[in-house]
C-alpha positions in Angstrom: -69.2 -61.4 289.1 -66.7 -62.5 286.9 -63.9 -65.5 287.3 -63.3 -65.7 291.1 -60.1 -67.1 292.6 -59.7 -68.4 296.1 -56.0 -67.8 298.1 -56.3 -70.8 300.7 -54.5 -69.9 304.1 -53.5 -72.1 307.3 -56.1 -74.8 307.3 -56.5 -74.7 303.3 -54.0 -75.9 301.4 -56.7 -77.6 299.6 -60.5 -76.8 299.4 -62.6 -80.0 300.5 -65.3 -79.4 297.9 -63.9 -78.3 294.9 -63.9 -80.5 291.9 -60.7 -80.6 290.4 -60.2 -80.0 286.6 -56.6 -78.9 286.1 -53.7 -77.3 287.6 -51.1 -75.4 285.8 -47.8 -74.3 286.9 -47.1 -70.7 286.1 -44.4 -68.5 284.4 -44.2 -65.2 286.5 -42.1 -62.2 286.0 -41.7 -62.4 289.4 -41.0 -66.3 289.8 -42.6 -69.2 291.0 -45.5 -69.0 292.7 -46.9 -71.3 296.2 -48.2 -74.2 294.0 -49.8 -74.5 290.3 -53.1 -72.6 290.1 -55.9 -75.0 289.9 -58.9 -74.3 288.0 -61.7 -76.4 289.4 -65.6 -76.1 290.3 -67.4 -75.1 293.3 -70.7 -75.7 293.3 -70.9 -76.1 289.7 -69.1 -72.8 289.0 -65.8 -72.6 288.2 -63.0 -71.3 290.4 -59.2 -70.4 290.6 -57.4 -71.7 293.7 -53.8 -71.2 295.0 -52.7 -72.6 298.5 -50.4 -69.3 299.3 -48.3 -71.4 302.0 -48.0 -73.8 299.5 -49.1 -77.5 299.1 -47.5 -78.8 302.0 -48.0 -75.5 304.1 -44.3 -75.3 304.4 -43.9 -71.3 303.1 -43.7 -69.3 306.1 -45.4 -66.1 305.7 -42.6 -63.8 304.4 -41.2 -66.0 302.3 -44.3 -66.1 300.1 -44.2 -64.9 296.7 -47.2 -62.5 297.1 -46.3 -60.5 293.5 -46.4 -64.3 291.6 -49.4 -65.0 293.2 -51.9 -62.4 292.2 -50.0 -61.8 288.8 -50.3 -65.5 288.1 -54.3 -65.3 289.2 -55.3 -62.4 286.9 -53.5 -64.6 284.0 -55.4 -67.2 284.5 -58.8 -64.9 284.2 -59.6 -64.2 287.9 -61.5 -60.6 288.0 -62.2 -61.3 291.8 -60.1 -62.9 294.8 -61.0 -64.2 297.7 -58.3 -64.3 300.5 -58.9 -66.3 303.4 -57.0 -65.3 306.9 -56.8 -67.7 309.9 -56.7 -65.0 312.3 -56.3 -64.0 316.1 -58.9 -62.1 318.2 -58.3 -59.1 319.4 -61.0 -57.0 321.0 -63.9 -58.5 322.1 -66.6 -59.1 319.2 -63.9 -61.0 317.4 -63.1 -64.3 319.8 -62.5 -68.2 318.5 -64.8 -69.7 315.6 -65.7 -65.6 314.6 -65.8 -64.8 310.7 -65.4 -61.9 309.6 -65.3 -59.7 306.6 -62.4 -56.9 307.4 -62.9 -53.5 306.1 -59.4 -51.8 306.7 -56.0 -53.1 307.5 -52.5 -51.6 309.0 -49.4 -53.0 307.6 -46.6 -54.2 310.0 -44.4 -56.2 307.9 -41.0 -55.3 306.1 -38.8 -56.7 304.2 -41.3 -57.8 301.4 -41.4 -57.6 298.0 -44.9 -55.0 298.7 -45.4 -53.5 294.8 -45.3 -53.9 291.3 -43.8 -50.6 290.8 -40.4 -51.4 292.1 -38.6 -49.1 289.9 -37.7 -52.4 286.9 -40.2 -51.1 285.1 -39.3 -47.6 285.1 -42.7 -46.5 285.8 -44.1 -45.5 289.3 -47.5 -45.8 289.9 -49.2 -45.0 293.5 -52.3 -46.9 293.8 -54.9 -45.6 296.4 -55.9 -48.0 299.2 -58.1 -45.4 301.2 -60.6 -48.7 301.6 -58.0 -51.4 301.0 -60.8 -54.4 300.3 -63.1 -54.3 297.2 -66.9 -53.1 298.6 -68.5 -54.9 296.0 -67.1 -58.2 297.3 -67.5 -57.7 300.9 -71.0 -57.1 300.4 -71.5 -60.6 298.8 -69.5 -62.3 301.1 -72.0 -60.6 303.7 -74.6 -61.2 302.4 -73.8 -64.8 301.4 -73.4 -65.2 305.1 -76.7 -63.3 306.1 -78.6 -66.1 303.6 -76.8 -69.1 305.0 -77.2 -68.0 308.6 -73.6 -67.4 309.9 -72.6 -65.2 312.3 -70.1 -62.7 310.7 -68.7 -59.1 312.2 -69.1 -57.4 308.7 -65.7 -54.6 310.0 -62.7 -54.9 311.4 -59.7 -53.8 311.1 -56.7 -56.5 310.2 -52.9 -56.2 311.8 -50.9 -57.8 309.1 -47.6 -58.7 311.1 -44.1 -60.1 310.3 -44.4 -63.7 311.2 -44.2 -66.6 311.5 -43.2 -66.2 315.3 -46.5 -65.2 317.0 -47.0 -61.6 318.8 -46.2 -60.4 322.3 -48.4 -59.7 324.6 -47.2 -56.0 324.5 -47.4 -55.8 320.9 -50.9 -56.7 321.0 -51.5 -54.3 323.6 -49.8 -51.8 320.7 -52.3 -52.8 317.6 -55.1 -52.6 320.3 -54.1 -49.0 320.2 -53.6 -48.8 316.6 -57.4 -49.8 316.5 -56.9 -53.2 315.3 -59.4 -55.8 316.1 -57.3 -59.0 314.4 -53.7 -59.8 313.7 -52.9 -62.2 310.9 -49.5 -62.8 308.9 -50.3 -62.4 305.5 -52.9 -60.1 304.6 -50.2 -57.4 303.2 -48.8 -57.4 300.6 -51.8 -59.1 299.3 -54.5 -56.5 299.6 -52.5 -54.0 297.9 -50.6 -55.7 294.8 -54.4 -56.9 294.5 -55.4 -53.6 293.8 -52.2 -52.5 291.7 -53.5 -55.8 289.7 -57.1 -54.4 289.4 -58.3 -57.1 291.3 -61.2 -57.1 293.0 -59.7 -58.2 296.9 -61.6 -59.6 300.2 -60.5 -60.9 303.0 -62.9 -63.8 304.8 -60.9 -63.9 308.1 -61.9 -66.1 310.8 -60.5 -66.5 314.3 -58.7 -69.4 315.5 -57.3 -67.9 318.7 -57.6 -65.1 321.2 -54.0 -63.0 320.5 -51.1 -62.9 322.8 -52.2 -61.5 326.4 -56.2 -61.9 325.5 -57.2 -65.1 327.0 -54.8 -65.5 330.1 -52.9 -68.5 328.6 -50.4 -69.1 326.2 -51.7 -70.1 323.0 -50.9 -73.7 321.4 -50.8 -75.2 317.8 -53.6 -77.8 319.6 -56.0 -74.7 320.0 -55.4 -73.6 317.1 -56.0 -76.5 314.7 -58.9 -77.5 316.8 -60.4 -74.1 316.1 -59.3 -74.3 312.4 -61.9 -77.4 312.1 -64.9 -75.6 313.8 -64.7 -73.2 311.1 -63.8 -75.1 308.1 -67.5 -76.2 307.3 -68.9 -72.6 307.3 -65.8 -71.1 305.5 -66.6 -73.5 302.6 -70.2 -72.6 302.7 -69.6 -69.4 302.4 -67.0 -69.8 299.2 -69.6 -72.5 297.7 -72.3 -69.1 297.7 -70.0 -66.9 296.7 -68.6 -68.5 293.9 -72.7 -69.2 293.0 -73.2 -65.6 292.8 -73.2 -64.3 289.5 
């Protein structure tokens, strides 16, 4: 595996075990992006990481500067990503403290700036997303779990919504029907710029609440966060392996 980056989510703004060595603010033709890219080591292996909400978590989700992000990554040497997803739960294999590996994703948002090939360059290029993650870095992820002895759903399929307002009830009813099994916020346009980049993209999602409608209460930031701890030990096992894997 070659240079692998890490895209933190809600819950990692930083990662608790990486050793810092530098972080450098990048020039994009796209503009800024979240934060500096650090470059640090995880497990003795060196990493990328970018916080994509920012340092202070204060970027909602579409008003994140996906295009910078990635473009900024693949300067900096990254040949794999790693994106992580605080997610909600869905159908019934994916409830609270779940991770999983995604394998497909459907695309709700609108309004962002989704491709590379926006017309500036006076190219058009159609990528194809028929399998929108990279298989050869699922697989790790999967079996980095296997090894370590955490539970992971190694499908699913991941409704990337608008944001940052949470779902209704009746719109969860609708991806249900879509055949999602998670909603996140942010997980488009990542996947796909990913791939116009030639990055190798996977999603480690893990579930910090059941969705709107799923559990028979409303769902608070207090469930959330408490939910976001549970998993934060595994999550950083699992990107310690990872990043150990090549």
């Amino acid at each position: 595996m070659g240079l692998l980056a890490i895209i933190g989510g809600s819950g990692f703004k930083s990662l608790p075990d990486l050793e810092l060595l530098d972080a450098r603010q990048m020039e994009t033709p796209y503009g800024a992006t979240s934060a500096p890219v650090t470059r640090g080591r995880l497990g003795g292996e060196a990493v990328l990481f970018i916080p994509r909400h920012g340092p202070a978590h204060h970027l909602p989700p579409h008003r994140i500067n996906y295009r910078a992000n990635l473009w900024a990554l693949r300067a900096s040497g990254a040949e794999h990503v790693v994106g992580l997803a605080a997610v909600g739960g869905i159908t019934p294999s994916f409830g609270p403290t779940v991770l999983s590996v995604p394998d497909q994703v459907i695309d709700y948002t609108y309004g962002r700036e989704h491709t590379l090939y926006d017309g500036a360059s006076g190219e058009v290029e159609h990528v194809d997303l028929t399998d929108p993650y990279c298989g050869a870095l699922r697989q790790s992820l999967l079996e980095v779990c296997a090894r370590n002895g955490h539970a992971v759903v190694d499908h699913g399929t991941y409704g990337a919504t608008q944001g940052p307002r949470l779902e209704t009830a009746a719109e969860i009813r609708r991806y249900e029907r879509d055949g999602c099994d998670i909603v996140g916020m942010t997980g488009m346009p990542e996947a796909s710029l990913a791939r116009e980049l030639g990055l190798c993209y996977a999603s480690l999602a893990f579930v910090v609440n059941w969705a709107a409608g799923k559990s028979g209460s409303i769902i608070t930031m207090k469930e959330i966060e408490e939910n976001l701890a549970l998993c934060v030990e595994r999550v950083m096992s699992v990107l310690t392996a990872v990043a150990g894997a090549r």
